[in-house]
Legacy VTK file of the C-alpha trace (Angstrom):
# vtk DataFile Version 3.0
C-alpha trace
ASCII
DATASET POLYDATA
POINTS 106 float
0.000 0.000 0.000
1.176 3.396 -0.929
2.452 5.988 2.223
-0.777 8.375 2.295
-0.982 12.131 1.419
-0.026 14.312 3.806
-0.662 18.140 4.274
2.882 18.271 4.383
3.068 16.301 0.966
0.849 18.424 -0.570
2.562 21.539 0.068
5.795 20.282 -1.503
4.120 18.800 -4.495
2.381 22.209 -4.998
5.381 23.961 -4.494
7.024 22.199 -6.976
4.903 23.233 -9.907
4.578 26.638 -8.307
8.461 27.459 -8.187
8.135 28.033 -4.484
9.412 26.515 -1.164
6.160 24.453 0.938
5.672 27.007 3.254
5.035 29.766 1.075
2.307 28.060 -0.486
-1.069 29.807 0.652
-3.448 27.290 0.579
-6.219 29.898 0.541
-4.798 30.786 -2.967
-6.729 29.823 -6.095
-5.201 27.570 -8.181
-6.425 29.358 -11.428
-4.829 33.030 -10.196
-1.651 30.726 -9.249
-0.978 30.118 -13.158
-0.820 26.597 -13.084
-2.033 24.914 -16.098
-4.219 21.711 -16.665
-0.927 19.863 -17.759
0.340 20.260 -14.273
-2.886 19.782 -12.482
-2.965 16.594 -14.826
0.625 15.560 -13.346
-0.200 16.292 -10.011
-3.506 14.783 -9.791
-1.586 11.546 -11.256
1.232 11.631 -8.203
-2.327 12.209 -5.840
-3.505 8.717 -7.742
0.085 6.618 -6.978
-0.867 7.695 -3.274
-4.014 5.933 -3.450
-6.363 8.884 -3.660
-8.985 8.812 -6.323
-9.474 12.040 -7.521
-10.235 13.416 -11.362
-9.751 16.956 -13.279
-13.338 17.810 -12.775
-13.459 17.858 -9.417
-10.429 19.682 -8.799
-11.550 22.229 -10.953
-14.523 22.878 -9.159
-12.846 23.763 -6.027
-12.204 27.644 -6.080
-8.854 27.077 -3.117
-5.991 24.931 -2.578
-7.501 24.520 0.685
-10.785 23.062 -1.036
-8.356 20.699 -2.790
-7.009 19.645 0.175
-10.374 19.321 2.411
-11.236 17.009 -1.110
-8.139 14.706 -1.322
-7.936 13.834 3.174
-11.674 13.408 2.758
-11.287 11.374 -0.090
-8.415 9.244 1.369
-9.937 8.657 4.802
-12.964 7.589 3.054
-10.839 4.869 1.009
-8.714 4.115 4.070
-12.379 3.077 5.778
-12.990 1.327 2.632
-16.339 3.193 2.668
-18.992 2.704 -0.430
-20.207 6.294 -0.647
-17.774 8.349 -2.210
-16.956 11.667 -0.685
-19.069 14.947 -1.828
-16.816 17.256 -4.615
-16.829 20.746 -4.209
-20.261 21.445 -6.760
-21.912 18.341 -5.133
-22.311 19.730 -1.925
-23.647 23.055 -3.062
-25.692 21.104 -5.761
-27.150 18.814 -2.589
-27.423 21.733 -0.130
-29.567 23.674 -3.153
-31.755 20.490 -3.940
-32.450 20.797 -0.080
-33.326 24.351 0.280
-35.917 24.073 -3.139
-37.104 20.769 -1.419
-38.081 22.480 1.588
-39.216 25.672 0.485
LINES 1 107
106 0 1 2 3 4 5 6 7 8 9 10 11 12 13 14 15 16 17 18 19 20 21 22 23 24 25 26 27 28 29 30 31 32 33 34 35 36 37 38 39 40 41 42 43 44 45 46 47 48 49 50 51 52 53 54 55 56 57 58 59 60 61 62 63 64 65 66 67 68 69 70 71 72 73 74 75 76 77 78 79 80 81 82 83 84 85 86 87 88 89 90 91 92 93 94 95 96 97 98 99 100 101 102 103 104 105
């Protein structure tokens, strides 16, 4: 089994692609404004799949913060580490949910 994700992990593989050291990485940065392109998303969403965390383009892209990336990938790992059948909410599904919820009881 592949060593999990870490915060700490994360940082340095954003860094990386960012030109910048892991703790200069503000997480509350959007990764749009940061000028990463797909290509690198691509490559680091594949290094975030060889850690055992499912995760695709789409929902990355959804999420307007690194931290929103990161709340998605820990949620999405301890959910596969539980070996749970739901998969965890993206960032549009739980606005999508919380919306069907507010027309449903309106």
């Amino acid at each position: 089994m592949p060593a999990p994700l870490t915060l700490d992990g994360f940082r340095a593989d954003l860094a990386e692609f960012l030109y910048q050291r892991p703790d200069e990485v503000d997480l509350e940065e959007s990764p749009l404004l940061t000028g990463l392109d797909s290509l690198r998303i691509v490559t680091l969403i594949e290094r975030w799949r060889e850690t055992g965390v499912d995760v695709n383009f789409v929902e990355l892209a959804e999420c307007t913060s690194f931290a929103q990336w990161w709340h998605l990938l820990s949620t999405r790992q301890a959910r596969q580490a539980r070996q749970s059948p739901q998969s965890p909410q993206s960032c549009q599904s739980r606005q999508s949910r919380q919306e069907g919820a507010d027309r449903a009881g309106a």
